[in-house]
N, C-alpha and C positions, 0 to 999 in steps of 0.2 A: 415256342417259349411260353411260359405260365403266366399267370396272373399278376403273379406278387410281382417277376421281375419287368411286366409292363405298368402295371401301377409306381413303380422303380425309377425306372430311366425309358419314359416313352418314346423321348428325343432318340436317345440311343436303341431303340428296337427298330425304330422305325430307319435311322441307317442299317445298319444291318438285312433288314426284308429286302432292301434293294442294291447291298452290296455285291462286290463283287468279289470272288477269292481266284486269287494267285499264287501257283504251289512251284517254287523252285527242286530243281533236281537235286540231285550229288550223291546219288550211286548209294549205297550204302547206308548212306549219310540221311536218304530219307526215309528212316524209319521211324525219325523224329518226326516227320509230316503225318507217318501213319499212325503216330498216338495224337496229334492235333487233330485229325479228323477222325477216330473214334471219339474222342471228348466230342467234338461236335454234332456227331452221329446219337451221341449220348446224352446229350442236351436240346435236342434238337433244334441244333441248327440248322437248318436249308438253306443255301444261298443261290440266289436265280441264275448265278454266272460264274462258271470258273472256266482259268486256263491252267492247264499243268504244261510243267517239260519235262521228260526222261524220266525220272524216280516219281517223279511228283505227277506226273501225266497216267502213272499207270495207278498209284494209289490215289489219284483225283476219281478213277474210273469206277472204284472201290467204294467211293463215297457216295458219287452219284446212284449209283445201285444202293443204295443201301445194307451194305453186304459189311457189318461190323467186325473186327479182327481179320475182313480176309487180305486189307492192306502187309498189316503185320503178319500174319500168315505164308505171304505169298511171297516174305521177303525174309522175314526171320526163321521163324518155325520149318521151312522147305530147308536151311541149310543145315538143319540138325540132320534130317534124312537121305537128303541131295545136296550134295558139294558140289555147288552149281558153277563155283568161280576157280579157274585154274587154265596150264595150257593142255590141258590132257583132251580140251576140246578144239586145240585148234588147228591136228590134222583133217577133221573131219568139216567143221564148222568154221574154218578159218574165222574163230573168235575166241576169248577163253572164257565167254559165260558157253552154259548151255543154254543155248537161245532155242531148240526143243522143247525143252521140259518147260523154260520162262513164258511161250508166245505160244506153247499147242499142249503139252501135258498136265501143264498146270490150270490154265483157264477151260477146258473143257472136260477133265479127269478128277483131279486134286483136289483143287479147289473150285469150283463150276462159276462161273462167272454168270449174274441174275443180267441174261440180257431184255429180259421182258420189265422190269422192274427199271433199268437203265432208260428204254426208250419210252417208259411211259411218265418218267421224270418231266416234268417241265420246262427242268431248269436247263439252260445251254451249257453244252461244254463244248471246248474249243483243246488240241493235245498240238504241240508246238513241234514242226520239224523242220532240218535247216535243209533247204532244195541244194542238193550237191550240184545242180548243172547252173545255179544261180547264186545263189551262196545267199539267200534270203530263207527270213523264216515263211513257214507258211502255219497258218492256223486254219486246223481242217478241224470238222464235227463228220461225225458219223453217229448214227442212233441206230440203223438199222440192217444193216450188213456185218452180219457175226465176224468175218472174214478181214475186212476191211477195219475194223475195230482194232482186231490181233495185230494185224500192220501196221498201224497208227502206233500203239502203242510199242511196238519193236521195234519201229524208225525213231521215235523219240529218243529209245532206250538204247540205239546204238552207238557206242561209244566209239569217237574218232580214235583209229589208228591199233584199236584191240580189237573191234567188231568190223563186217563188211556193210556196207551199205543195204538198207533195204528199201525192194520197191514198192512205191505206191499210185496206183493207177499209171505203170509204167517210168516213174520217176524215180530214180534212186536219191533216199533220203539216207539223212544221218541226224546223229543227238538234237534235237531242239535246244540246246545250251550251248549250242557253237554261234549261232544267231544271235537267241535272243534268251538268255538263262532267268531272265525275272522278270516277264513281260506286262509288267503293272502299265506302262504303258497302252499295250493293247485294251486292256480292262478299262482304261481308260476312255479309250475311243470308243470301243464298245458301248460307252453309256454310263458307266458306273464311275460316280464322281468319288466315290468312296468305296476302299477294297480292305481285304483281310488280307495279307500278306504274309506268309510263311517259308519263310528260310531255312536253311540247315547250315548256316555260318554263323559263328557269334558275333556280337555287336562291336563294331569296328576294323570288322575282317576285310580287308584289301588283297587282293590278288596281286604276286611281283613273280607269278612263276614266267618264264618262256620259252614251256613248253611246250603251246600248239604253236609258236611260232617258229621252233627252231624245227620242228617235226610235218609243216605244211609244205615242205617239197615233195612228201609221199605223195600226195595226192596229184599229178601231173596232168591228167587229164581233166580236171574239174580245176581251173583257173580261178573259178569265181569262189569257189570254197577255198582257195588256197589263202587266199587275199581276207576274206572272214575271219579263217584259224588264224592269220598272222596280229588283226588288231582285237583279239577275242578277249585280251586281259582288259585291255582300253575299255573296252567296250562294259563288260562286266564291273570294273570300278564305276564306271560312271553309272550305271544303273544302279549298285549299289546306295551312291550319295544320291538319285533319283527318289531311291524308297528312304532314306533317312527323311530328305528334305518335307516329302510329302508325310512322313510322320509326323514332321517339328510342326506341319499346319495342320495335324490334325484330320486329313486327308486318309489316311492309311493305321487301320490295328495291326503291326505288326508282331507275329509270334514266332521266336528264333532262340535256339538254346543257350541258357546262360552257362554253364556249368563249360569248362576246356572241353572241347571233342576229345576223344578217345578210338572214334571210329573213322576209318578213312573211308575212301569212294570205294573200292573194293574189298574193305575189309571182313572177315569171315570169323572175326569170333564174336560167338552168338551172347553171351554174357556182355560185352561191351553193347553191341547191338541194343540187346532187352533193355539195359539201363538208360540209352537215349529212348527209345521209346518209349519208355514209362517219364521220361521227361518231359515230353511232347505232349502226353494226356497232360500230365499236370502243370506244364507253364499254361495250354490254351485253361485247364478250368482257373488259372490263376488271372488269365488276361483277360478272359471274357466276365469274369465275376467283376472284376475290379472296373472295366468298362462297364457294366450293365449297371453298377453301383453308384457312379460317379453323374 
């Protein structure tokens, strides 16, 4: 950050040096995340701590590397070329992303993911997955295993009931949003009494679907996920009013799209896409101006 805006709001740079950021998932949905963290990237923002889940874990990883547009790239711009979402992958893949090109074509071909840049990062990053033999989240770091990164980020990224389970150090995971979808919490215990939080729901969004709960007998052999997917709406409301509360004290910058969505968790058209995106740069330079001013 410059001069001007620490001669500005000292009080407030100096939260921020030791904040924490928290990147919710929703498929799709966060390509909004991926313009909040170029603005940031663009501003220079560094923040010494984050955690993502699913969408938001794999464009977290984007950020940490310092690797600008390849959130949006590796989310937008691939389905202009690669129609990565349908069932045309799920005789082969029993999934309908391709989780090939997502987890092995794209970060070492496509678009090369800076893993030397990544681990010489300082700052901690933690990617959120729910342990199917448990039904808990776990928050794992990895800095140093190219391998073991690619899995992290594809167990976050696999979506209950269209994707299969992926494993990690022998544990078969699933979506980190089945657990814990906005884990300001963890940020919290971690240390960081104040976090940036970024959503991809608009303000007052409550969840009344029940659909992982009518859909949690699929999973027969994983008991303890079952019993997760069934309170996962509960559970998401309530973290919801979690981040409001700690907003109303001042606790939490929260950045979340104002504008109705247009784009859903799997949606593919790349025009709607671009335009949350381009939302996402400009609510964060709208949110962090106005915080750094105040």
């Amino acid at each position: 950050m410059n001069n001007t805006e620490t001669n500005k709001a000292p009080q407030a740079v100096e939260l921020l040096r030791n904040a924490g950021l928290v990147l919710e998932g929703g498929g799709m949905r966060g390509v909004f995340t991926a313009g909040v963290l170029d603005y940031m990237l663009d501003a220079g923002i560094h923040l010494p701590y984050g955690v993502g889940v699913s969408a938001g874990a794999c464009h977290g990883l984007s950020y940490m590397s310092h690797q600008r547009e390849r959130a949006r790239k590796s989310t937008l711009d691939i389905m202009y070329t690669h129609k990565y979402v349908g069932l045309k992958f799920w005789p082969k893949q029993r999934s309908i992303l391709d989780l090939d090109l997502l987890y092995n074509r794209l970060p070492r071909q496509i678009y090369p993911y800076d893993y030397d840049t990544y681990e010489r990062n300082p700052a901690i990053y933690e990617i959120v997955t729910t342990n199917c033999l448990t039904g808990e989240p776990n928050y794992i770091r990895e800095k140093h295993s190219e391998d073991r990164i690619l899995a992290l980020a594809k167990a976050s990224s696999s979506l209950p009931f269209v994707c299969p389970p992926t494993e990690v150090d022998g544990i078969p995971m699933l979506d980190g949003g089945i657990s814990d979808s906005i884990p300001l919490q963890r940020a919290i215990d971690m240390g960081h009494t104040f976090n940036v939080v970024v959503l991809t729901r608009n303000e007052g969004y409550r969840s009344n679907s029940n659909f992982y709960r009518r859909s949690a007998f699929l999973y027969r052999k994983y008991p303890a996920l079952r019993r997760t997917l069934e309170r996962r709406r509960e559970m998401y409301n309530e973290q919801i009013s979690f981040v409001e509360e700690m907003e109303r004290q001042g606790k939490a910058l929260v950045i979340r799209p104002q504008r109705p969505l247009e784009v859903s968790r799997l949606c593919t058209d790349t025009a709607k896409m671009m335009r949350l995106y381009e939302e996402g740069y400009n609510e964060a330079k709208r949110v962090f101006t106005d915080f750094l001013r105040n």
